[in-house]
Short mmCIF file of the C-alpha atoms (twelve columns), coordinates in Angstrom:
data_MODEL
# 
_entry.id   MODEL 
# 
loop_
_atom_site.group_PDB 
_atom_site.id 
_atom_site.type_symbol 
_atom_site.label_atom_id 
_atom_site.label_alt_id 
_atom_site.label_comp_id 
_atom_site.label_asym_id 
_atom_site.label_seq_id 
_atom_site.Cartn_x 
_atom_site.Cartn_y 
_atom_site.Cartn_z 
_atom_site.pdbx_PDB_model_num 
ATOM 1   C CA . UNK A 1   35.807 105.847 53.725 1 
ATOM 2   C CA . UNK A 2   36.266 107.870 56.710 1 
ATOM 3   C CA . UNK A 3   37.434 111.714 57.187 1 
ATOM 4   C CA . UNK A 4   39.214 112.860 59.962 1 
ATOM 5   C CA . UNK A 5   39.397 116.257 60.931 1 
ATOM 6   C CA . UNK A 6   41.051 116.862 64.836 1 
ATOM 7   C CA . UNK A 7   41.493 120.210 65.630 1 
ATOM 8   C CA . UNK A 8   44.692 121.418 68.152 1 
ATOM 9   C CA . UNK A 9   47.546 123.566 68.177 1 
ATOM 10  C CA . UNK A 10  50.434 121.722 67.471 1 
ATOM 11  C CA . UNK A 11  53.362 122.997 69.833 1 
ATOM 12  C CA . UNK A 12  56.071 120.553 68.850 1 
ATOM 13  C CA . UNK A 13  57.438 119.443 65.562 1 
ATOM 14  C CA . UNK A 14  56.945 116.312 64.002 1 
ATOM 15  C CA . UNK A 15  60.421 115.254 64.792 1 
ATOM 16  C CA . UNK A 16  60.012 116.335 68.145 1 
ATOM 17  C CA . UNK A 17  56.827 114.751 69.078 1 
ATOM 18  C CA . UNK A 18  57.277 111.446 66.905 1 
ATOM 19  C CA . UNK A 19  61.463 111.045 67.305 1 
ATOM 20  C CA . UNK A 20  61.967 108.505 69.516 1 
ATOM 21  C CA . UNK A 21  58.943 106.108 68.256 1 
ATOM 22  C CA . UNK A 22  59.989 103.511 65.836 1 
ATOM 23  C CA . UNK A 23  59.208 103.603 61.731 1 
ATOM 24  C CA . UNK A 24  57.811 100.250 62.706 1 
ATOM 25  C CA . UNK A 25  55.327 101.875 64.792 1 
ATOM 26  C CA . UNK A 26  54.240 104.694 63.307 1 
ATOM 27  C CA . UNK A 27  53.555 102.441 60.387 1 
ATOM 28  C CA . UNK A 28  51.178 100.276 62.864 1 
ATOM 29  C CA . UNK A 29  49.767 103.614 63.978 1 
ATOM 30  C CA . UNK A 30  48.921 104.208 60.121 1 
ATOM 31  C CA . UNK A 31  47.691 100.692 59.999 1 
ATOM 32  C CA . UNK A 32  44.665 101.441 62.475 1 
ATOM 33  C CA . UNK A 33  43.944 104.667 61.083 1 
ATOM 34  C CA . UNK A 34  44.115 102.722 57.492 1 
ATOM 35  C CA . UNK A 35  46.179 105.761 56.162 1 
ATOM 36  C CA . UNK A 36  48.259 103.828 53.523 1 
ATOM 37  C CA . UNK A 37  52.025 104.796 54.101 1 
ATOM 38  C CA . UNK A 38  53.571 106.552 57.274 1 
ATOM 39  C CA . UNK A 39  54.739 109.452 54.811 1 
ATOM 40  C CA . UNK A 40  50.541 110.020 54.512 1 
ATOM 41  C CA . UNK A 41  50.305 109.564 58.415 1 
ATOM 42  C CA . UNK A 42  53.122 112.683 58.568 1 
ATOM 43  C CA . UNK A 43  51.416 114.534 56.241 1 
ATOM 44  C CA . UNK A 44  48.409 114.874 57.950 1 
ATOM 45  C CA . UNK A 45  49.747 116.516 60.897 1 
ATOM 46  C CA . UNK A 46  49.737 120.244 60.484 1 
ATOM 47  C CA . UNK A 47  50.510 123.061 62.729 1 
ATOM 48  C CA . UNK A 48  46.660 123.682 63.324 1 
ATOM 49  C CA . UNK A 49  45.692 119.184 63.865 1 
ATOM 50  C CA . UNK A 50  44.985 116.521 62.049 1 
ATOM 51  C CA . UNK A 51  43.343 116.195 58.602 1 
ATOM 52  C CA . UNK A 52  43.218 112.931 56.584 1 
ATOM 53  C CA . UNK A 53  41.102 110.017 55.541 1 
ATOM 54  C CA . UNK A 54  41.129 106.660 55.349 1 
ATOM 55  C CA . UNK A 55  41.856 103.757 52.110 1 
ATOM 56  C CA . UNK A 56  41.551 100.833 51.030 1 
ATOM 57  C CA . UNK A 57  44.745 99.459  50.045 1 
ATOM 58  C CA . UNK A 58  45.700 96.306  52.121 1 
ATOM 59  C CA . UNK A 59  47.453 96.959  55.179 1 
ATOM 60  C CA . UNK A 60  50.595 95.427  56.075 1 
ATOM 61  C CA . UNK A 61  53.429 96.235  58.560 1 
ATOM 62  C CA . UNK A 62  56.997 96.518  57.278 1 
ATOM 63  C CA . UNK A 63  60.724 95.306  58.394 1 
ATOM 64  C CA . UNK A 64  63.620 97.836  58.542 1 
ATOM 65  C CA . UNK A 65  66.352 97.153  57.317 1 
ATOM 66  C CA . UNK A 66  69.265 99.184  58.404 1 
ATOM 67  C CA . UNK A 67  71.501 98.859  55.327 1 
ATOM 68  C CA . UNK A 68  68.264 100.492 53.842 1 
ATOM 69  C CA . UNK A 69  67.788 103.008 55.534 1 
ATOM 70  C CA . UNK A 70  71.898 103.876 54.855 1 
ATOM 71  C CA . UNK A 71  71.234 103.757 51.350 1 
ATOM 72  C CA . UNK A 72  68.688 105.931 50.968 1 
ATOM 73  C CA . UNK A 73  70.638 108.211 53.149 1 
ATOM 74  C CA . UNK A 74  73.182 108.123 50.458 1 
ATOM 75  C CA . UNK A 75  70.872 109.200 47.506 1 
ATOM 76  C CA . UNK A 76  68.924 112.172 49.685 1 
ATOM 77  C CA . UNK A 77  72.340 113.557 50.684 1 
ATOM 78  C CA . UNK A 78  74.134 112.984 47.449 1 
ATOM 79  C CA . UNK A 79  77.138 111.127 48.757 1 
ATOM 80  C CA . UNK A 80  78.731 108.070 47.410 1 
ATOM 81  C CA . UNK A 81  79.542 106.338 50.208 1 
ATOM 82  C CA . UNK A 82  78.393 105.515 53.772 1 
ATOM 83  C CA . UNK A 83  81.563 106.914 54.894 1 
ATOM 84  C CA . UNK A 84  80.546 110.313 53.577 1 
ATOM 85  C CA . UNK A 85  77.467 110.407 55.365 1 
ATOM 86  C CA . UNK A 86  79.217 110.062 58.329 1 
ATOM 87  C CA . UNK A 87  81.676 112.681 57.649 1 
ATOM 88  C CA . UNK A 88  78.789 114.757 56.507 1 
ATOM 89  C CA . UNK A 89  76.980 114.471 59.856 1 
ATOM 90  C CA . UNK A 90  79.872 114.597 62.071 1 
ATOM 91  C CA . UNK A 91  79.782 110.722 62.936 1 
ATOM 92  C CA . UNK A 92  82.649 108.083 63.448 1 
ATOM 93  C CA . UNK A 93  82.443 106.134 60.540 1 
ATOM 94  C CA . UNK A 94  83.278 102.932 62.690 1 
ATOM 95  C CA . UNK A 95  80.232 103.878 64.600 1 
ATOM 96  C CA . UNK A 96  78.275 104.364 61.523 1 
ATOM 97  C CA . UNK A 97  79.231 101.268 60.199 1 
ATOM 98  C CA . UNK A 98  78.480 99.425  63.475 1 
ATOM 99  C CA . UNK A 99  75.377 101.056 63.424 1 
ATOM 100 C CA . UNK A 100 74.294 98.582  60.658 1 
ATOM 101 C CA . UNK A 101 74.400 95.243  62.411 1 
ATOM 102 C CA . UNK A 102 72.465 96.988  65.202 1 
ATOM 103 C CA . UNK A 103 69.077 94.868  66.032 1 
ATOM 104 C CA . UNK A 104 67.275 98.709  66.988 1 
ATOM 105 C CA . UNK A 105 64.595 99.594  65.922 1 
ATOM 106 C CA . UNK A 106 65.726 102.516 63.518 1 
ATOM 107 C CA . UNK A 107 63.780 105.924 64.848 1 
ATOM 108 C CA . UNK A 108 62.401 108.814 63.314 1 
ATOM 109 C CA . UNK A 109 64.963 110.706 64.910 1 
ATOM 110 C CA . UNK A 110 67.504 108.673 63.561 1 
ATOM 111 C CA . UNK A 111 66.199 109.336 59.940 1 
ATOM 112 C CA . UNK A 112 65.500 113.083 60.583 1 
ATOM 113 C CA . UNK A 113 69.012 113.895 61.839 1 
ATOM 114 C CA . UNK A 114 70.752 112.778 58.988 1 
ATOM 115 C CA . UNK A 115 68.425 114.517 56.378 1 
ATOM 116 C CA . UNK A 116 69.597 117.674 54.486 1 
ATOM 117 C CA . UNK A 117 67.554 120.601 56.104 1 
ATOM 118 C CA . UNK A 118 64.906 120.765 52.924 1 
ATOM 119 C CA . UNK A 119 64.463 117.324 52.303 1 
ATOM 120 C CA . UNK A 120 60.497 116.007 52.888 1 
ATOM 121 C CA . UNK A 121 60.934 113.558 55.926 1 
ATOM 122 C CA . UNK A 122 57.653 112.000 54.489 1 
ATOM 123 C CA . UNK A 123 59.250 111.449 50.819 1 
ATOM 124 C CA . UNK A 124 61.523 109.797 52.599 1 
ATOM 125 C CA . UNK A 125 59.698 107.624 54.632 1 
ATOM 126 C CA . UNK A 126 57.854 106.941 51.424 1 
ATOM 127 C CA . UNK A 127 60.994 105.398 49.713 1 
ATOM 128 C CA . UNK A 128 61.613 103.112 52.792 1 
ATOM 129 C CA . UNK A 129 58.432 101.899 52.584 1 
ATOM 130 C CA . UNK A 130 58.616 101.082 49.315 1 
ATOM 131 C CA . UNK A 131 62.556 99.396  49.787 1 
ATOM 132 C CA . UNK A 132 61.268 97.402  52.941 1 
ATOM 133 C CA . UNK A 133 59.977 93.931  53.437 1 
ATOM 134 C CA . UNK A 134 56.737 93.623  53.885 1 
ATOM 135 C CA . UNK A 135 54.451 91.623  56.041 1 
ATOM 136 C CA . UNK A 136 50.717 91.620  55.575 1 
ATOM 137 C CA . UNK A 137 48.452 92.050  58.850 1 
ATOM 138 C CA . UNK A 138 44.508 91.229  58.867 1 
ATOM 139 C CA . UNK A 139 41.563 93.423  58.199 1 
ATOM 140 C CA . UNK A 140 40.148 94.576  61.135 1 
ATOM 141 C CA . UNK A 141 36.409 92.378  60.325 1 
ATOM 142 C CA . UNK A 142 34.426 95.841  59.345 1 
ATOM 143 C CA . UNK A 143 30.608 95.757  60.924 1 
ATOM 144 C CA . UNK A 144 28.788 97.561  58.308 1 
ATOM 145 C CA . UNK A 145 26.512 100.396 60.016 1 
ATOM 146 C CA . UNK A 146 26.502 100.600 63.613 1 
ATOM 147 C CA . UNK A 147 29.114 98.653  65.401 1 
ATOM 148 C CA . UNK A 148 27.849 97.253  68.872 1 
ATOM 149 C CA . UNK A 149 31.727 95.858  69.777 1 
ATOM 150 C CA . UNK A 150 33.427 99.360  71.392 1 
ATOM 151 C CA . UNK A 151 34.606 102.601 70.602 1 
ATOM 152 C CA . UNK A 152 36.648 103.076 67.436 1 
ATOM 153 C CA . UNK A 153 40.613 103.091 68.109 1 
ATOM 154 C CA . UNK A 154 40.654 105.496 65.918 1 
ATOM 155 C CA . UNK A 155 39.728 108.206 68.446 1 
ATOM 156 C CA . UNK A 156 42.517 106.880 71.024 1 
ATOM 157 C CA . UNK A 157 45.058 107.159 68.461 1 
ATOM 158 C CA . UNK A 158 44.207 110.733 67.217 1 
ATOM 159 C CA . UNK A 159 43.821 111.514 71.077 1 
ATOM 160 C CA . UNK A 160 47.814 109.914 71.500 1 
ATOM 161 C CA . UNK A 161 48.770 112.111 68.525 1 
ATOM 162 C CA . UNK A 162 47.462 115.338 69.848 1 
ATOM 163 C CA . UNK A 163 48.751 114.780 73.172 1 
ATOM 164 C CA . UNK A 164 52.370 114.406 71.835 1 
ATOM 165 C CA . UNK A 165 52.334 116.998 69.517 1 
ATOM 166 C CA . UNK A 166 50.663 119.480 72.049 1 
ATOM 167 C CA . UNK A 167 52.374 118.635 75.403 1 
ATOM 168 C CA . UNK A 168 49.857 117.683 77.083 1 
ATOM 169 C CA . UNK A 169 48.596 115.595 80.358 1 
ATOM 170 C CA . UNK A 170 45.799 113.272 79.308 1 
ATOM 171 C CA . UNK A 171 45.680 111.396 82.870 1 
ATOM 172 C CA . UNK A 172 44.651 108.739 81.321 1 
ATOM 173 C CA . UNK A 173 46.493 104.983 82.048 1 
ATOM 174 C CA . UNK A 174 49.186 104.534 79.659 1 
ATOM 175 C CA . UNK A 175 47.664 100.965 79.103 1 
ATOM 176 C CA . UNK A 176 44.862 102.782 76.883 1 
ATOM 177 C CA . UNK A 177 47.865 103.963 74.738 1 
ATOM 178 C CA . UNK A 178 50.113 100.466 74.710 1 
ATOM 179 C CA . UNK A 179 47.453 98.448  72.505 1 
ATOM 180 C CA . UNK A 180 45.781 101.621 70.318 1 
ATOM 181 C CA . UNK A 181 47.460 100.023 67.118 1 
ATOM 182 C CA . UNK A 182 46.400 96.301  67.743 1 
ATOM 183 C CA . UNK A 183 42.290 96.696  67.875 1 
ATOM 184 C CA . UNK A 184 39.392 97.987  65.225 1 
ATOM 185 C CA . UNK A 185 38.092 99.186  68.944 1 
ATOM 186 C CA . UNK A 186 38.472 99.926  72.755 1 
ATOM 187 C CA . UNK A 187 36.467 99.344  75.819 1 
ATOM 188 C CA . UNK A 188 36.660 102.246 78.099 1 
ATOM 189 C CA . UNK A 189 34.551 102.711 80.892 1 
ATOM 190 C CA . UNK A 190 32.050 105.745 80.617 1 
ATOM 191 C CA . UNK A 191 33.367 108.307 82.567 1 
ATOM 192 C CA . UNK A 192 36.963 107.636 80.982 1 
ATOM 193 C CA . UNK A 193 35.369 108.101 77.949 1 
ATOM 194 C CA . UNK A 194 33.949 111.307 78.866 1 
ATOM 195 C CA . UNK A 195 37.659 112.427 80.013 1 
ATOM 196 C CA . UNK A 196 38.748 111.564 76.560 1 
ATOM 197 C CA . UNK A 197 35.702 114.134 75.143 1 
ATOM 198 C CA . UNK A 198 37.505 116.692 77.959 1 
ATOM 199 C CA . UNK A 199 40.618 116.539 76.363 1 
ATOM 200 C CA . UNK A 200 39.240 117.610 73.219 1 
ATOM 201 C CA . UNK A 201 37.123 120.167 75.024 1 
ATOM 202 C CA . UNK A 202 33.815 118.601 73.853 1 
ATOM 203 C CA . UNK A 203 30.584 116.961 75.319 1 
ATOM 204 C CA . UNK A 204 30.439 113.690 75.752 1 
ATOM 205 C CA . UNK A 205 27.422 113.210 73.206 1 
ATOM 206 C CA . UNK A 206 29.110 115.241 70.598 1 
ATOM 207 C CA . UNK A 207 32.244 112.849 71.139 1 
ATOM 208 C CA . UNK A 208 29.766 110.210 70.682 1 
ATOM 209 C CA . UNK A 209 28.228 111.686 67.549 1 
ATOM 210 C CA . UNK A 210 30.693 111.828 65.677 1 
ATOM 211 C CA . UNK A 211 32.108 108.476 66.043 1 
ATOM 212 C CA . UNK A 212 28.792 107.258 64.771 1 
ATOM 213 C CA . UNK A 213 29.500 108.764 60.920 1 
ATOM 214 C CA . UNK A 214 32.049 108.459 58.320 1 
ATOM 215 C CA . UNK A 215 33.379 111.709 59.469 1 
ATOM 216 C CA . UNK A 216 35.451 112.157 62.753 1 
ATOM 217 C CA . UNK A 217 35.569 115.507 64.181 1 
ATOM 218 C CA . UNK A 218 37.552 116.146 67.288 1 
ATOM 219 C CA . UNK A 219 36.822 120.118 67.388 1 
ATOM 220 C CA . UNK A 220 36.539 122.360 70.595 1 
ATOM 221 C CA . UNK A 221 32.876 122.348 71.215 1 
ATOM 222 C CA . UNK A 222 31.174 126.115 72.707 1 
ATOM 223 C CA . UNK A 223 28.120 123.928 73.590 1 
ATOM 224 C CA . UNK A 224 29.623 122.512 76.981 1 
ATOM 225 C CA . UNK A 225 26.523 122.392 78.768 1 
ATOM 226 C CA . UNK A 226 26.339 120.056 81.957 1 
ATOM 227 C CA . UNK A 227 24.745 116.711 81.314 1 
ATOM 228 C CA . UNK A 228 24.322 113.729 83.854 1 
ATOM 229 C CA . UNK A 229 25.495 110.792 82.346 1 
ATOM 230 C CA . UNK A 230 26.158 108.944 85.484 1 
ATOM 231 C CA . UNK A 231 25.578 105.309 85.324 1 
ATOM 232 C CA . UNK A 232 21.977 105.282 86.751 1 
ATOM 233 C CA . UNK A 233 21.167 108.052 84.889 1 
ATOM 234 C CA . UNK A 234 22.046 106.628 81.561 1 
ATOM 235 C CA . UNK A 235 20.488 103.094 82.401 1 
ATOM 236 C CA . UNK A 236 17.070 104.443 83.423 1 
ATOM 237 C CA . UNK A 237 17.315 106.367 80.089 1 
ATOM 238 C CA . UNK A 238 18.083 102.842 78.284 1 
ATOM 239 C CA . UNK A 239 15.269 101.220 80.167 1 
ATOM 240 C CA . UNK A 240 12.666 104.531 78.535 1 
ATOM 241 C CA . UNK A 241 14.086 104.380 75.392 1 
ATOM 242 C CA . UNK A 242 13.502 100.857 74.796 1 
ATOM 243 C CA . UNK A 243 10.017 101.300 75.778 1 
ATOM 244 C CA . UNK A 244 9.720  99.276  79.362 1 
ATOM 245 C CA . UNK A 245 7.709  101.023 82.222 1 
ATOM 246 C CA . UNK A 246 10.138 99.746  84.701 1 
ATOM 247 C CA . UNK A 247 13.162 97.631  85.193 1 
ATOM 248 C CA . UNK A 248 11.487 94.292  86.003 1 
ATOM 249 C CA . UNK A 249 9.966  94.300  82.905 1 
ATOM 250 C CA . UNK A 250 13.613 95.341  81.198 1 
ATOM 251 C CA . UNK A 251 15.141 92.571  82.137 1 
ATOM 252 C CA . UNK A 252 12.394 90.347  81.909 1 
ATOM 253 C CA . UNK A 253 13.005 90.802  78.013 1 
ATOM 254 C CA . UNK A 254 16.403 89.449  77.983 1 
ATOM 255 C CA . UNK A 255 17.601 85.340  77.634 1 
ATOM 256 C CA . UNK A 256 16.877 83.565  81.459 1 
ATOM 257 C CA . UNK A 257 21.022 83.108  81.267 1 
ATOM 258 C CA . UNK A 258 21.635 86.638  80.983 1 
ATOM 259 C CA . UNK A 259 18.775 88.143  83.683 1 
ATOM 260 C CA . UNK A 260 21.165 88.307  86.422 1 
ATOM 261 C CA . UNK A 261 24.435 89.660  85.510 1 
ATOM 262 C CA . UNK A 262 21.829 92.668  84.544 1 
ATOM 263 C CA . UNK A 263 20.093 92.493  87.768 1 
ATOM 264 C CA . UNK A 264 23.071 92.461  89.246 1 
ATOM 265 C CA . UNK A 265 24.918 95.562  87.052 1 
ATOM 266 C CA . UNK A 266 21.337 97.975  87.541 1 
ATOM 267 C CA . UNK A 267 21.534 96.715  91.460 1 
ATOM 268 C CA . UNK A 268 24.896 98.229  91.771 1 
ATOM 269 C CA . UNK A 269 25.214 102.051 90.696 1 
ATOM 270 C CA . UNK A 270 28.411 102.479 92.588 1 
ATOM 271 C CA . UNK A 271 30.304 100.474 89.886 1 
ATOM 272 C CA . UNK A 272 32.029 101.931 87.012 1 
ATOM 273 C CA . UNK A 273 29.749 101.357 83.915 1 
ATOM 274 C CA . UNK A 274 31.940 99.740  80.330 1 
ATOM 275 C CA . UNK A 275 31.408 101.378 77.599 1 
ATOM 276 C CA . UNK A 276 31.261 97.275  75.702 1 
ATOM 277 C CA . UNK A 277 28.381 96.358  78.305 1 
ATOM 278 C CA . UNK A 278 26.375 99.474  77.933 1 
ATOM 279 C CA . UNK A 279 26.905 98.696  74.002 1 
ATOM 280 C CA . UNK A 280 25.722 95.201  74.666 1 
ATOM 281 C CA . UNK A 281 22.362 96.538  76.339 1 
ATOM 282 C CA . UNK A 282 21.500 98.981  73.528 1 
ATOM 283 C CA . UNK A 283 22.298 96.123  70.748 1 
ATOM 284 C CA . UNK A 284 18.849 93.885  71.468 1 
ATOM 285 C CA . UNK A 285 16.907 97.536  71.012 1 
ATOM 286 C CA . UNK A 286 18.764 98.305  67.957 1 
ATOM 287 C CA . UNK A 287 19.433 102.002 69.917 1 
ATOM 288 C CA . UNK A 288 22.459 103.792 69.375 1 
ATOM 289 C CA . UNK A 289 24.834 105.060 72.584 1 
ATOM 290 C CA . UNK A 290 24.524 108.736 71.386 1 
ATOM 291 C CA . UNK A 291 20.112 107.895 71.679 1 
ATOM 292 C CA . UNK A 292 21.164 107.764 75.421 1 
ATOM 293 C CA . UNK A 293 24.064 109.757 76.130 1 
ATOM 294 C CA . UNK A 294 23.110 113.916 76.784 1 
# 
């Protein structure tokens, strides 16, 4: 089981960060956090971050169903009709009723605006969950220990979250955002990777830390000292830490088939180092990225 505990201040509501995303997607954004429902995903947003952990139950991804979602509407507001909900909300009831057949993706705003003003979104989102069809999705294959493959998604995810729900920039490519939900991991390059620490206003190797235990903290760091963890500067740590002299004899250790593309990668310090092929280096050595990141 893993913790999380990310630490921001929220600026935006739930409804106002989260609105226009899809249940479906939120519930795929639960999926590779393994938080259970997307009513537990809600609730561990708070004003001051995000606090949660993860569970076992089997994951799966759900279908909304409109007439659902309608029906529930009717129990939370009391009404015994669609027709009243409509009235209730100031909405044409032949637009309500259209709204049924509709093909889109039903959005949190959707939900929230047709909520009385005390009702629990998440109890609600709860019941749908429960009312929906459900599809399930594979286990992410778990490494146990140390996992050589990339960077858990889960810190891309939590980094998405805080950015919506605090406003900000992350300058990041929006590609690192599009396929969060789909992978166990990412593959960013290094100094990316050290923007994503920036964002959470930590060093790199506490970033790297934390990943590394059942517990993820994302917490403003008063340790920002400057470290050089340029590319050459984290290979010729690599090469020391695995206990070769020099790098002939470094890559004299590795399979004949793979001497060159790492001849080729130390050759070349101008290139932008992967966080999967510095991971790849370390595996043989059994070292860890944080044993080499400062």
């Amino acid at each position: 089981m893993t913790s999380y505990e990310a630490r921001f201040t929220a600026t935006k509501s739930v409804c106002e960060a989260f609105g226009n995303y899809p249940i479906t997607k939120l519930k795929r954004i639960a999926n590779a956090l393994r938080i259970p429902t997307v009513g537990s995903l809600i609730r561990c947003i708070r004003k001051e971050g995000f606090y949660g952990c993860t569970d076992d139950s089997p994951l799966y991804e759900i279908q909304i169903n409109r007439a659902t979602v309608s029906a529930i509407l009717e129990d939370v507001n009391g009404c015994l009709t669609l027709y009243e909900v409509a009235k209730s909300y100031g909405t044409s009831a032949a637009n309500y009723y259209t709204s049924l057949n509709s093909d889109a993706d039903v959005t949190l705003a959707y939900i929230s605006s047709k909520l009385p003003p005390d009702y629990d979104i998440a109890d609600f989102l709860d019941e749908l969950e429960r009312r929906s069809e459900r599809k399930p999705v594979k286990t992410p294959y778990a490494i146990e220990g140390y996992s050589y493959e990339g960077i858990p998604s889960s810190i891309l995810v939590l980094t998405w979250i805080m950015l919506l729900l605090t406003g900000k920039k992350s300058g990041l490519s929006s590609s690192y955002f599009d396929l969060m939900a789909d992978w166990h991991v990412f593959n960013p390059f290094i100094d990316t990777l050290d923007n994503i620490a920036a964002l959470w206003k930590m060093p790199l190797k506490d970033l790297i830390v934390t990943m590394e235990h059942g517990k993820l903290e994302l917490l403003p760091s008063h340790d920002c000292h400057a470290a050089d963890n340029s590319k050459s500067a984290l290979l010729k740590r690599l090469i020391s830490k695995a206990g070769f002299a020099d790098m002939k004899s470094f890559i004299a250790s590795f399979p004949q088939e793979r001497r060159a593309s790492i001849r080729h990668l130390l050759k070349f310090e101008e290139k932008r180092l992967q966080t999967s092929t510095l991971l790849s280096l370390l595996e043989p050595f059994e070292l860890k990225l944080s044993d080499i990141v400062e």
